[in-house]
MARPA-859703 format. One line per field, with one value per residue (C-alpha): residue number from 1; residue in three letters; x, y, z. Coordinates in pm, 1 decimal. Each point is the difference from the previous one (the first is absolute). Example, Ala and Ser with C-alpha at 12.3 -4.5 7.8 and 13.67 -1.06 7.14 Angstrom:
num <- 1,2;
residuo <- ALA,SER;
u <- 1230.0,137.0;
v <- -450.0,344.0;
w <- 780.0,-66.0;
END
This chain:
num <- 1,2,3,4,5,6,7,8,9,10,11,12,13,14,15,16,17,18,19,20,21,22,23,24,25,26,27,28,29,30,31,32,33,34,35,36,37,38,39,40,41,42,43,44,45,46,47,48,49,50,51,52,53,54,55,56,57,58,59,60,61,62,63,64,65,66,67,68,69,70,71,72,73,74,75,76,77,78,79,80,81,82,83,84,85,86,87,88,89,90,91,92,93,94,95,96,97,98,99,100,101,102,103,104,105,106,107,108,109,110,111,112,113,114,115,116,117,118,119,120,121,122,123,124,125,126,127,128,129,130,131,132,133,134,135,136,137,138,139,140,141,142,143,144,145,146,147,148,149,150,151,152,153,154,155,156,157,158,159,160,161,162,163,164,165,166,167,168,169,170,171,172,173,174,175,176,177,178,179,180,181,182,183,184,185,186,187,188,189,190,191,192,193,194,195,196,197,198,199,200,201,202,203,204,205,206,207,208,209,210,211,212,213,214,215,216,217,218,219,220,221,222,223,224,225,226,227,228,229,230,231,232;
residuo <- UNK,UNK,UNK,UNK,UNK,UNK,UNK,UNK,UNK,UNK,UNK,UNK,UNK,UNK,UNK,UNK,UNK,UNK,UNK,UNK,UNK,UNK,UNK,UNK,UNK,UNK,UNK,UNK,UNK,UNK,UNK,UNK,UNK,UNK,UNK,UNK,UNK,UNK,UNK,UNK,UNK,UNK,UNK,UNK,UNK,UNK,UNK,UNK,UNK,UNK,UNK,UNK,UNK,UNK,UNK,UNK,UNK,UNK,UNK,UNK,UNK,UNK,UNK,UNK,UNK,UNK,UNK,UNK,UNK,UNK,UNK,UNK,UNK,UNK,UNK,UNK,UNK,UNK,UNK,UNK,UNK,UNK,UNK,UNK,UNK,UNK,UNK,UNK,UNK,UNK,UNK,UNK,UNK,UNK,UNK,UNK,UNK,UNK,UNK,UNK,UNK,UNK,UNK,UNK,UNK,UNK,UNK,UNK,UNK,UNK,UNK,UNK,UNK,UNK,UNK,UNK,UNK,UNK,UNK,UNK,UNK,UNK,UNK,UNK,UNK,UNK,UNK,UNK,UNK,UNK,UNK,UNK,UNK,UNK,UNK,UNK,UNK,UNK,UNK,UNK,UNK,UNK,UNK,UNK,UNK,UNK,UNK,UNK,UNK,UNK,UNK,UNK,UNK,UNK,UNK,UNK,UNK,UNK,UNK,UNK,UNK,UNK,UNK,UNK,UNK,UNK,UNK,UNK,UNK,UNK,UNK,UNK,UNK,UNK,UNK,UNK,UNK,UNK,UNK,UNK,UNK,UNK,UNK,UNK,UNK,UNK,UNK,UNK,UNK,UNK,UNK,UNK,UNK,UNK,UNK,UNK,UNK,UNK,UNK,UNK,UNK,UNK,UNK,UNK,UNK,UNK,UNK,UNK,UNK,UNK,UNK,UNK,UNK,UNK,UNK,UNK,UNK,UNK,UNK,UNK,UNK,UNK,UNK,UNK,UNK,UNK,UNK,UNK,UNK,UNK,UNK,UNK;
u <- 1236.2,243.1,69.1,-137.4,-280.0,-105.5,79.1,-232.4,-285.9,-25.3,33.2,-266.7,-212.8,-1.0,-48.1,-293.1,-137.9,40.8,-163.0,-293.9,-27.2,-29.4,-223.2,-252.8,50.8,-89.7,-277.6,-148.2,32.9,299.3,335.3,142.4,-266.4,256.2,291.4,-162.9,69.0,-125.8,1.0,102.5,342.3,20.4,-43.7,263.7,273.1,-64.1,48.4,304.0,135.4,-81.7,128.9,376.6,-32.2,-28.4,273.7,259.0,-141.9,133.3,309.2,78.7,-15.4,193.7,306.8,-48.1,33.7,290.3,163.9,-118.2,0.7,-247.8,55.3,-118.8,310.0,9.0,-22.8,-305.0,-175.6,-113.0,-187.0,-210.9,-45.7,-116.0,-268.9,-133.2,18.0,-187.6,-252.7,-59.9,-24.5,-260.1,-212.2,63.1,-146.2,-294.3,-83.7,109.2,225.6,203.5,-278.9,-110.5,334.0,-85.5,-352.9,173.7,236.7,-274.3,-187.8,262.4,191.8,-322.7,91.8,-165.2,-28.5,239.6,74.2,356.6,-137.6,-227.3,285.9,182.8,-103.5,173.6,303.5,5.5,-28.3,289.4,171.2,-75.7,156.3,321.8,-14.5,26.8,276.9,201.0,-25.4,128.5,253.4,105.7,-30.2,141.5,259.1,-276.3,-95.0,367.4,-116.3,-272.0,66.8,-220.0,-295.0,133.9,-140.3,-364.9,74.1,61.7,-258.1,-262.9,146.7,-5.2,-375.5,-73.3,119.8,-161.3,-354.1,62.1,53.0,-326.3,-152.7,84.2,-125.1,-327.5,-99.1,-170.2,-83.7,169.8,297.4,-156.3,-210.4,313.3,181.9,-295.4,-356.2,-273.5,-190.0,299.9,31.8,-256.1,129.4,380.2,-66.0,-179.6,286.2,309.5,-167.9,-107.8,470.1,8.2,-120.3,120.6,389.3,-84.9,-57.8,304.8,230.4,-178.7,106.8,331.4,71.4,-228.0,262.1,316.8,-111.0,-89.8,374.9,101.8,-153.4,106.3,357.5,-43.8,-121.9,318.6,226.9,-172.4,33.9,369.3,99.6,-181.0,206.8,307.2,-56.9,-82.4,306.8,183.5;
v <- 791.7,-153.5,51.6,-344.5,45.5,344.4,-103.9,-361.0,211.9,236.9,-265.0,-224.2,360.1,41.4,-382.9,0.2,356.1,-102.3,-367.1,194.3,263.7,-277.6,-214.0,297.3,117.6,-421.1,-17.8,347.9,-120.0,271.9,-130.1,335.3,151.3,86.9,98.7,298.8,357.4,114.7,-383.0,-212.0,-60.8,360.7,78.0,-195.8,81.8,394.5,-127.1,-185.6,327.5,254.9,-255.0,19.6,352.3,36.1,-237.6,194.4,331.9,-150.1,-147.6,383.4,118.5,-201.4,65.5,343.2,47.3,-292.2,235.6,365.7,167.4,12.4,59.5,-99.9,-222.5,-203.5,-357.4,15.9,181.5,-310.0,-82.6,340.3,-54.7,-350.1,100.8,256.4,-282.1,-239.4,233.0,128.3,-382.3,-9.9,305.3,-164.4,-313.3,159.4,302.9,-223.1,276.7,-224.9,-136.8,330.2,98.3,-173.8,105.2,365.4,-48.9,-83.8,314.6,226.2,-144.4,-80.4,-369.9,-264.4,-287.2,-339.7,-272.2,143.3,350.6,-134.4,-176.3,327.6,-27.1,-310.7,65.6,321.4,-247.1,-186.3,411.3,19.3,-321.8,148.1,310.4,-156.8,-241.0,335.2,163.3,-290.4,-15.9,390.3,-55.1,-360.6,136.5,-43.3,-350.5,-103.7,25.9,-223.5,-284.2,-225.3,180.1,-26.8,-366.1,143.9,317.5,-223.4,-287.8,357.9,107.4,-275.3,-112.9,376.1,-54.2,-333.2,194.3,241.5,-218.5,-183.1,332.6,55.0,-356.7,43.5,344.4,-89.6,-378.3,79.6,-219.1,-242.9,-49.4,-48.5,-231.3,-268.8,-149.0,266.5,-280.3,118.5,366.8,118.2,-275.0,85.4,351.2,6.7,-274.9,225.0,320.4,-179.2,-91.2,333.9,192.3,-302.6,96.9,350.7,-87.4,-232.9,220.2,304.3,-271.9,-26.5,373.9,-22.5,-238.9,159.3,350.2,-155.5,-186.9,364.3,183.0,-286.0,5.2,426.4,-53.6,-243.0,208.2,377.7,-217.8,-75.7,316.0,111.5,-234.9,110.0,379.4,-151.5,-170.9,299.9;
w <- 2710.8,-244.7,-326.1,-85.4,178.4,-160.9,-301.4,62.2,124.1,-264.0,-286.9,179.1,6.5,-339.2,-111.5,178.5,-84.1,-349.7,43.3,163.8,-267.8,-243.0,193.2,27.5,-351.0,-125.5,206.2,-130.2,-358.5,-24.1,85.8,-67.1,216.7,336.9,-242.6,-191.3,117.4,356.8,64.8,294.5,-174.4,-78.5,340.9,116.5,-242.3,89.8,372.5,-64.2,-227.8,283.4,240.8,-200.6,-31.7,367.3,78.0,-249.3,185.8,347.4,-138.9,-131.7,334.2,209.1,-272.2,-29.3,431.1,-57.0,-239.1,173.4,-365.4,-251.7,-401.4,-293.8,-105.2,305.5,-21.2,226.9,-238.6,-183.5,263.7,-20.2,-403.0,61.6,261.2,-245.2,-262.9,176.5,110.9,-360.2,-77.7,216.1,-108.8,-363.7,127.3,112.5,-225.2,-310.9,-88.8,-236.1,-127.9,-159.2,-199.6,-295.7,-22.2,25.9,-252.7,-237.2,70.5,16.7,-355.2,-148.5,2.1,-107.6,233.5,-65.5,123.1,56.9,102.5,291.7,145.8,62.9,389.2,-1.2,-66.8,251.4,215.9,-90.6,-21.1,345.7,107.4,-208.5,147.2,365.1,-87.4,-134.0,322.0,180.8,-211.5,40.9,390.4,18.9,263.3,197.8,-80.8,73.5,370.5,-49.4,-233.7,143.3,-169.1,-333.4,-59.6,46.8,-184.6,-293.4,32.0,32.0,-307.6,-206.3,161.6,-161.0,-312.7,-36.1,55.8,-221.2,-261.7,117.7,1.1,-370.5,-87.4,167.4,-86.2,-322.1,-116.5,-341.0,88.6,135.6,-289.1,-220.9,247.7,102.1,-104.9,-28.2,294.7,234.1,-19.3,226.6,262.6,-4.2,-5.0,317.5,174.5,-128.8,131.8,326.9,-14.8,-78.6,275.1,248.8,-116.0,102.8,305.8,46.6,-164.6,294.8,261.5,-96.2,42.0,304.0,195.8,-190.7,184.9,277.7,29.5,-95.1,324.1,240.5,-125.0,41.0,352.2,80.8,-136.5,149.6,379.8,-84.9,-71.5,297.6,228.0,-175.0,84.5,412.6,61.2,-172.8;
END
């Protein structure tokens, strides 16, 4: 398949998923229904997670046999961190591990909740997202043999960052409340978490097809090499 192509099919995937989820979630009386936790979006953004976790695990070892050595400074060795990212990602998706820092915090320091306090699993989020675009920075040696993943790298991140924010707005109904009519709130706040949750799944596409760019340009580059050493 082409690049195009992937990248077509997966986007049309998720439009539709999302369409469905919402259809389903109207029709209950719930629009948020298929977007809470253990949901059908849930599901799928786990999926797509494991799915880029696997990918970066494949794309480690066809450059680790390319290179025939293996330590921890290698440029390869991104690829190894990102597979245990993304599959941490996913066991956060589905144990709600980020989702239960803030209520710890507030046990632990004998906290009261806020408005700022409860938004502390937000912005780990947005830590992880940092986090991620460090290591690709420390490693971007090996990004240098893959530029064409770059564009998707950065659409993913700033799709991320965009939910976060999202995340932060919809995670009480305080701002709202501020910001628009009192008739509005409850409306808004179910539309902006619905964009919420649908950026999280773009922004999980766009790392989906960068990896997937990644392995096939691995792959070309593993059966070069190979005809290199043949005619040698």
């Amino acid at each position: 398949m082409t690049i195009s192509s992937v990248l077509i099919s997966i986007i049309s995937f998720d439009t539709i998923a999302i369409l469905v989820a919402i259809a389903m979630g109207v029709h209950s009386g719930r629009p948020l229904k298929h977007f809470g936790e253990h949901r059908f979006i849930t599901w799928i953004s786990v999926l797509k997670l494991l799915t880029v976790s696997l990918l970066s695990y494949k794309i480690l070892q066809i450059r680790r046999l390319a290179r025939r050595q293996f330590f921890w400074r290698a440029s390869f060795m991104i690829w190894a961190i990102l597979s245990l990212g993304f599959l941490f990602l996913a066991a956060d998706e589905y144990f709600e591990i980020h989702e239960s820092i803030d209520l710890w915090i507030h046990d632990i320091f004998n906290i009261k909740e806020t408005g700022v306090t409860d938004r502390l699993d937000d912005i780990l989020v947005a830590l992880y997202g940092l986090v991620g675009m460090s290591f690709l920075y420390v490693y971007r040696e090996e990004l240098r043999k893959c530029r064409q993943v770059l564009p998707f790298l950065k659409c993913g991140f700033v799709l991320l960052f965009i939910m976060v924010a999202l995340d932060i707005f919809t995670n009480r109904k305080d701002i709202l409340q501020i910001l628009v009519h009192h008739d509005l709130v409850d409306t808004l706040h179910v539309w902006f978490s619905v964009a919420e949750d649908s950026f999280k799944i773009f922004a999980e596409s766009c790392f989906l097809v960068g990896f997937y760019i990644v392995l096939r340009i691995a792959r070309q580059m593993e059966m070069n090499e190979d005809s290199r050493v043949n005619i040698r």
